[in-house]
N, CA and C of each residue as an Amber inpcrd file, in Angstrom:
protein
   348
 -33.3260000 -10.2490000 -15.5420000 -32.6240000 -10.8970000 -14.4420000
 -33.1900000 -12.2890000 -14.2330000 -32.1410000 -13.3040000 -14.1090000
 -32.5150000 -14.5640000 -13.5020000 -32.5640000 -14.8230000 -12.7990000
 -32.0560000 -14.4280000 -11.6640000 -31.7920000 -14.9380000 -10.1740000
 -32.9430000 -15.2080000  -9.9710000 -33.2070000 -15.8180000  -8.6490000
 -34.3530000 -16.0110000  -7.7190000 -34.1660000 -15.0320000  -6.6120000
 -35.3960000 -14.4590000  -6.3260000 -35.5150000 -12.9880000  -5.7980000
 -35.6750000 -14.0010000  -4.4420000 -35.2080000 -13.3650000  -2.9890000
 -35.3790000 -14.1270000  -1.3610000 -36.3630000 -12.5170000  -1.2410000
 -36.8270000 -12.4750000  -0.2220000 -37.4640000 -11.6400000   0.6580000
 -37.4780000 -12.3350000   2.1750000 -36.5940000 -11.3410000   2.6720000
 -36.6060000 -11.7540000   4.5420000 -37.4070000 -10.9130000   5.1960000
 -38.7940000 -11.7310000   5.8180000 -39.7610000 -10.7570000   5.9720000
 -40.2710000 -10.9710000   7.3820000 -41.0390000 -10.3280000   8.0650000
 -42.3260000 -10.5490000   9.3100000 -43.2850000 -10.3400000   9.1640000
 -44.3990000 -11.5040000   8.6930000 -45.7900000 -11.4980000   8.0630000
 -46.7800000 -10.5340000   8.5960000 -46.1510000  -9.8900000   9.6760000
 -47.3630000  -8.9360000  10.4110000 -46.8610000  -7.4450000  10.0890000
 -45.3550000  -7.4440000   9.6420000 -45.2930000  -6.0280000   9.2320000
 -45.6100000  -5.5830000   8.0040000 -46.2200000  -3.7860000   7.8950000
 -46.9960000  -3.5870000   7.2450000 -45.9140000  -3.7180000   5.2640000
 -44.6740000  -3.5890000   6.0770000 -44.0440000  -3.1510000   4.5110000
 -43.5410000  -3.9430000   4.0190000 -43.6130000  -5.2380000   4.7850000
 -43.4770000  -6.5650000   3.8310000 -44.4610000  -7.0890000   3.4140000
 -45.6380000  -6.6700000   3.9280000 -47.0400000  -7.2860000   3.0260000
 -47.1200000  -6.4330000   1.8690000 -46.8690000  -4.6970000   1.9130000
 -46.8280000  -4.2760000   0.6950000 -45.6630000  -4.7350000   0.0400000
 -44.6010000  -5.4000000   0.1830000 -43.1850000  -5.6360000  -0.8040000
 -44.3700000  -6.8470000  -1.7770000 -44.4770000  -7.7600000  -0.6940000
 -44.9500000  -9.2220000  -0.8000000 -46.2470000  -9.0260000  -2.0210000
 -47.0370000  -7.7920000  -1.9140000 -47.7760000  -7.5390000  -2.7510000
 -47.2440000  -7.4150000  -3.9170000 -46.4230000  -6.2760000  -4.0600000
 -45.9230000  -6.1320000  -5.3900000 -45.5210000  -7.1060000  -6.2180000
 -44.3510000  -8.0660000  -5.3390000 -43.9340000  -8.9810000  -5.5360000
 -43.9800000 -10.1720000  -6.1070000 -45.8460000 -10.2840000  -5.6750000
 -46.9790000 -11.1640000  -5.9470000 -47.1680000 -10.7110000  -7.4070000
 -47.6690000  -9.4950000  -7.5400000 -48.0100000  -9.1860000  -8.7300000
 -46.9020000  -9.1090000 -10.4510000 -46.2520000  -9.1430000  -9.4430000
 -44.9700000  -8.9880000 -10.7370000 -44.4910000 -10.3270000 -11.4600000
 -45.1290000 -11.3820000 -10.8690000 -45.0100000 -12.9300000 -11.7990000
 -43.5230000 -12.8930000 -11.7380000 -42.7900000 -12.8230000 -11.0470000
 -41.6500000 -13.1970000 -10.5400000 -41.7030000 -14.3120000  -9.6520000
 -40.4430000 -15.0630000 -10.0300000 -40.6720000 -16.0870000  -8.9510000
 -39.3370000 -15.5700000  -7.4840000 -39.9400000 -15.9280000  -6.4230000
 -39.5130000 -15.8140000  -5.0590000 -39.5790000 -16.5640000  -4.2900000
 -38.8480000 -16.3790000  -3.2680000 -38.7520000 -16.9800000  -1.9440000
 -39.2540000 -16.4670000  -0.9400000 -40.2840000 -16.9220000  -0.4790000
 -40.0850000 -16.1180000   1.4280000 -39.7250000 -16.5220000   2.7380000
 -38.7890000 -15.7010000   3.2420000 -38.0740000 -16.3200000   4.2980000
 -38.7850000 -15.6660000   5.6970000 -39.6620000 -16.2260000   6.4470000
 -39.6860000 -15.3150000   7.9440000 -38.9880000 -15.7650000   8.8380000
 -38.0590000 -14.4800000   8.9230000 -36.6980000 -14.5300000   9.7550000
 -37.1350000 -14.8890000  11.2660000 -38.2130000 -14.7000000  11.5010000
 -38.4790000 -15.2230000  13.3720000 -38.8360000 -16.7150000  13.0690000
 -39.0610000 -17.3960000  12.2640000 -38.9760000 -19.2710000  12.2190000
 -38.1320000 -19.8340000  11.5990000 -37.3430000 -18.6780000  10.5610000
 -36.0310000 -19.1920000  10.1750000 -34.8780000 -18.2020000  10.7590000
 -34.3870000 -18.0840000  11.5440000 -33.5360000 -16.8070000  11.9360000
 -32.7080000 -16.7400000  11.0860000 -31.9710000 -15.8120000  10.7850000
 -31.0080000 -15.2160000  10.2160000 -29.5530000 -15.3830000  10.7440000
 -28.4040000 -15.5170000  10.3620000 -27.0840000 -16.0510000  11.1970000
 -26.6760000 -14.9230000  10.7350000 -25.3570000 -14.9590000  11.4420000
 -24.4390000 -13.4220000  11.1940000 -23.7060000 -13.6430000   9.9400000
 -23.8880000 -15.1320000   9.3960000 -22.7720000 -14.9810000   8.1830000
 -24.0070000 -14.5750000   7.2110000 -25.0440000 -14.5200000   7.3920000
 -26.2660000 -14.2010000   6.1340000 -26.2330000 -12.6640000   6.6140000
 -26.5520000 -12.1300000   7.3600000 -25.9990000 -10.8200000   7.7840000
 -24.6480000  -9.7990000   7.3110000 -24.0370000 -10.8650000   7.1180000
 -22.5290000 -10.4440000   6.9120000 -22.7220000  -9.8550000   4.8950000
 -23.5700000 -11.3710000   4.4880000 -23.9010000 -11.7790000   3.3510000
 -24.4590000 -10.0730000   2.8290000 -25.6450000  -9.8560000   3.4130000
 -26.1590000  -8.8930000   2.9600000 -25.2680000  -7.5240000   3.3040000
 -24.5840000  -7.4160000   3.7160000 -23.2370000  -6.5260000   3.7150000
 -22.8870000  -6.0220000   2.8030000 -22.0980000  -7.6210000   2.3400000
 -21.6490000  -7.5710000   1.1610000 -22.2350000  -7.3900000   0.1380000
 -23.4830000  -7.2450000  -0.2610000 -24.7430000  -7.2520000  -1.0580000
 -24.7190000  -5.8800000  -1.2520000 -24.5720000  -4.7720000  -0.1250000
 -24.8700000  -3.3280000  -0.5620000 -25.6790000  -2.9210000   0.5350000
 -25.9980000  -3.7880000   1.3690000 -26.4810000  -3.0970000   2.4410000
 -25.7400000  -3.0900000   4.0990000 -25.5180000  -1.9460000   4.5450000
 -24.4300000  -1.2950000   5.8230000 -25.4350000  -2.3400000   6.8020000
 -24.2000000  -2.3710000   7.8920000 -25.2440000  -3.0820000   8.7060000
 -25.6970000  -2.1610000   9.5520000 -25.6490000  -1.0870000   9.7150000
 -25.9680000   0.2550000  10.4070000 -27.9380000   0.6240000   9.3680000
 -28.0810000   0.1430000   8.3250000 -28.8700000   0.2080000   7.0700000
 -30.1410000  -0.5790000   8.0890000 -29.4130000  -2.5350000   8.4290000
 -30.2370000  -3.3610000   8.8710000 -30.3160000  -2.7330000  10.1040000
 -30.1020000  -2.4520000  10.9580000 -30.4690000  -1.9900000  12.2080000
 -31.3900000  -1.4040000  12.6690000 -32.3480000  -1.6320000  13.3970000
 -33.3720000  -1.0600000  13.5200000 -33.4920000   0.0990000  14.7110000
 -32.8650000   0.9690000  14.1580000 -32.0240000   1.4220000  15.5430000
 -33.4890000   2.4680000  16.1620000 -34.5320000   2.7290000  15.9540000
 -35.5910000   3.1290000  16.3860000 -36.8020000   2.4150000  17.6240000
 -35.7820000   0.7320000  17.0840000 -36.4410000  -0.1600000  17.7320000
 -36.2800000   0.3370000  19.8940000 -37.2860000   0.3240000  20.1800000
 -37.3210000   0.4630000  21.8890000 -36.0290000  -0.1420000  22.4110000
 -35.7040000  -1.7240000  21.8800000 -34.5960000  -2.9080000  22.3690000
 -33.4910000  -1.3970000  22.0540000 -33.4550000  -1.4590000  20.7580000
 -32.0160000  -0.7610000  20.6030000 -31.8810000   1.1090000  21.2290000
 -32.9610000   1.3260000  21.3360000 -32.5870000   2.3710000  22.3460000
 -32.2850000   1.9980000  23.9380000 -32.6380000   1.5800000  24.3530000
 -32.8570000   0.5990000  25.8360000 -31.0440000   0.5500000  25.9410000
 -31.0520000  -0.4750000  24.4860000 -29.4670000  -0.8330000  24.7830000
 -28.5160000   0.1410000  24.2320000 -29.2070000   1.5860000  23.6530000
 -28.2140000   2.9270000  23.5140000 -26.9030000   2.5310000  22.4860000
 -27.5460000   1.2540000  21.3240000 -26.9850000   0.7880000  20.1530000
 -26.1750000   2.1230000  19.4940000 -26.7270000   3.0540000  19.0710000
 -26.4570000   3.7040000  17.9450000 -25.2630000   4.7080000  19.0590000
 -25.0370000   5.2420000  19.9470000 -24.2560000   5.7180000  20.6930000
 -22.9480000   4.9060000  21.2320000 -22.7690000   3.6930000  21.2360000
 -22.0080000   2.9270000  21.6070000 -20.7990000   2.2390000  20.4590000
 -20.9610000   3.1520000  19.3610000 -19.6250000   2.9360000  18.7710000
 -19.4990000   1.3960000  18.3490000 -20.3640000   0.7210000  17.5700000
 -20.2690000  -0.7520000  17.9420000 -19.1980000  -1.0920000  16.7040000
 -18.8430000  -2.1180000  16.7050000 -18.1590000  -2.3180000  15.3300000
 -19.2440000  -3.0670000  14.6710000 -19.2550000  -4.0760000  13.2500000
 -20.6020000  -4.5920000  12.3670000 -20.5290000  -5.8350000  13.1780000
 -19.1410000  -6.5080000  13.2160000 -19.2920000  -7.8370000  14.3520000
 -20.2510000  -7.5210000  15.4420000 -20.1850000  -6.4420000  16.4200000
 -20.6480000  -7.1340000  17.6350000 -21.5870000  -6.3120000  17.7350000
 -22.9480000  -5.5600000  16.5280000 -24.1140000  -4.9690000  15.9680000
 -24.3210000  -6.4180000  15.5660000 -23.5220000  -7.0030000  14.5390000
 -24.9320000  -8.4510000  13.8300000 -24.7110000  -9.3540000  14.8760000
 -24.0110000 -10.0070000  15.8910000 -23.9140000 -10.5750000  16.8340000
 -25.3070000 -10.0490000  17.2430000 -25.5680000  -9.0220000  18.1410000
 -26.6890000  -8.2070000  18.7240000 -27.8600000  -8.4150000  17.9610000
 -27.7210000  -7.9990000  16.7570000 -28.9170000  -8.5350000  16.0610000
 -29.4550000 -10.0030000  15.6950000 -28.6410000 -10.7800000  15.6820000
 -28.7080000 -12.4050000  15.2600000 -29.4750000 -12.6840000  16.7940000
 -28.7240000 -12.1750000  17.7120000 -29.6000000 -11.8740000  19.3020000
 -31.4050000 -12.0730000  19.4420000 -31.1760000 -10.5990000  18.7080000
 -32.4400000 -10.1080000  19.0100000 -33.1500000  -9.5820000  17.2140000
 -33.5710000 -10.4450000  16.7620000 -34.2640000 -10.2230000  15.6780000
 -35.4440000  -9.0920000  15.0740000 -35.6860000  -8.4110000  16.5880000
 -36.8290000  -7.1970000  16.4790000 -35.8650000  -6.1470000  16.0930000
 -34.1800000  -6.3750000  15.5420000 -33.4450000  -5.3580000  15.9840000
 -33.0330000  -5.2620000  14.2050000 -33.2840000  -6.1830000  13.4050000
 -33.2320000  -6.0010000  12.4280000 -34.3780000  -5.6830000  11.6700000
 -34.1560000  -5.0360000  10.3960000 -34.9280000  -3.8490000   9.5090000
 -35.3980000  -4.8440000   8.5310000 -36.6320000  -4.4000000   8.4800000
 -37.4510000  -5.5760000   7.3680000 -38.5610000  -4.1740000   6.1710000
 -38.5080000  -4.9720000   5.1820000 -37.9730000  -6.4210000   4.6340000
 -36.4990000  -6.2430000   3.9060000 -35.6710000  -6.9970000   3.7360000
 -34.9520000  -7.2400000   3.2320000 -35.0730000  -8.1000000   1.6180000
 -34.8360000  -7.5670000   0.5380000 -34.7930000  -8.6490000  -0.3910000
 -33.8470000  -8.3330000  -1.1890000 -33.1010000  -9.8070000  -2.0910000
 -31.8310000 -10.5320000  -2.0960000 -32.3560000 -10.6890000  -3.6450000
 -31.3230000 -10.6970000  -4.7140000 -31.1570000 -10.9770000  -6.0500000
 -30.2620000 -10.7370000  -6.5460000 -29.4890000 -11.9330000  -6.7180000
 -28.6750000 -12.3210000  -7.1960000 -27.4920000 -11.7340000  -6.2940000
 -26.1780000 -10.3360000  -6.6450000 -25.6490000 -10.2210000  -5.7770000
 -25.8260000  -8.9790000  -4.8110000 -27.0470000  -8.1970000  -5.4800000
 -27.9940000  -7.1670000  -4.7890000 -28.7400000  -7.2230000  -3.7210000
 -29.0750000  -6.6350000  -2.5980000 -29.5550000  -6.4180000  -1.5350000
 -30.3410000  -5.0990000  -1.0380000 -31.3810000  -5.2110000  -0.9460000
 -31.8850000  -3.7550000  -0.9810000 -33.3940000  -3.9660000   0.3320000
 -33.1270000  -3.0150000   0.9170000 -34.2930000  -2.6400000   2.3260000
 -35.4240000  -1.9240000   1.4470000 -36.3730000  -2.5230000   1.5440000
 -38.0040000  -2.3440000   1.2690000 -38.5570000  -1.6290000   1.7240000
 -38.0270000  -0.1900000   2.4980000 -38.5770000   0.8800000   3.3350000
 -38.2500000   1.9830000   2.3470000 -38.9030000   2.7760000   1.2080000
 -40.2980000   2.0010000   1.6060000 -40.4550000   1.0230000   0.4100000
 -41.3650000   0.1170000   0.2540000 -41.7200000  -1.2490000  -0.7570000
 -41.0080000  -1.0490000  -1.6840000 -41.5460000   0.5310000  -2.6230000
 -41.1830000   0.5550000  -4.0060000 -39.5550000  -0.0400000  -4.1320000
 -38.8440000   0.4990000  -2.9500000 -37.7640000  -0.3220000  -3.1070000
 -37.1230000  -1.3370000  -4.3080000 -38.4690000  -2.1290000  -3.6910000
 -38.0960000  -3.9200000  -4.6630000 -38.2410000  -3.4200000  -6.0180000
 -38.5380000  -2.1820000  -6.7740000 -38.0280000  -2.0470000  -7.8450000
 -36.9600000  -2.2050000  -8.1840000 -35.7750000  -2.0910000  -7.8070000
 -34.4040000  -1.7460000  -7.8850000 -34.4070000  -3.1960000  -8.6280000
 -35.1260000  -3.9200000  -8.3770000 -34.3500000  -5.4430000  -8.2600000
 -35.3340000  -6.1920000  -9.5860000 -36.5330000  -5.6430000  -9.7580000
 -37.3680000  -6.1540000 -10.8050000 -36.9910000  -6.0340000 -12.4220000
């Protein structure tokens, strides 16, 4: 594969430092994006959709915010879930990483095999 591999990550969570590890090690070249200094828009949201991942997938629906706001019970449609999430960024599922027209959630790391 040629593409250039993205990883949308939060440097303090634990399973993007292990993606980021692997990642490291695999002499691949990458990108890293941290979505809380670069946010994420709903059309990159939308993007990873289309990629193979549900937006029900990105949702962090365990998150406190999204129980609070009783997300997963409320029937949302993907518009007005990535709206919500573009919102509130603790509400999306990390890490995310991007190659070429593949998209795959890093929970857990080994994940980023799919894509190596």
């Amino acid at each position: 594969m040629s593409e250039k591999i993205i990883i949308f990550q939060k440097p303090t969570c634990s399973k993007c430092i292990a993606t980021l590890t692997i990642l490291n090690d695999s002499n691949e070249e990458f990108e890293s994006v941290n979505y809380y200094e670069v946010p994420l828009t709903g059309d990159q949201l939308r993007e990873l959709r289309d990629k193979g991942l549900s937006v029900n997938e990105m949702l962090r629906s365990n998150e406190p915010l999204a129980q609070s706001m009783n997300l997963v019970a409320r029937n949302l449609s993907d518009d007005e879930l990535i709206e919500i999430m573009v919102e509130n960024p603790d509400l999306i599922q990390r890490p995310i990483v991007v190659r070429g027209n593949q998209a795959v959630l890093c929970r857990p790391p080994k994940n980023i095999y799919k894509l190596l």
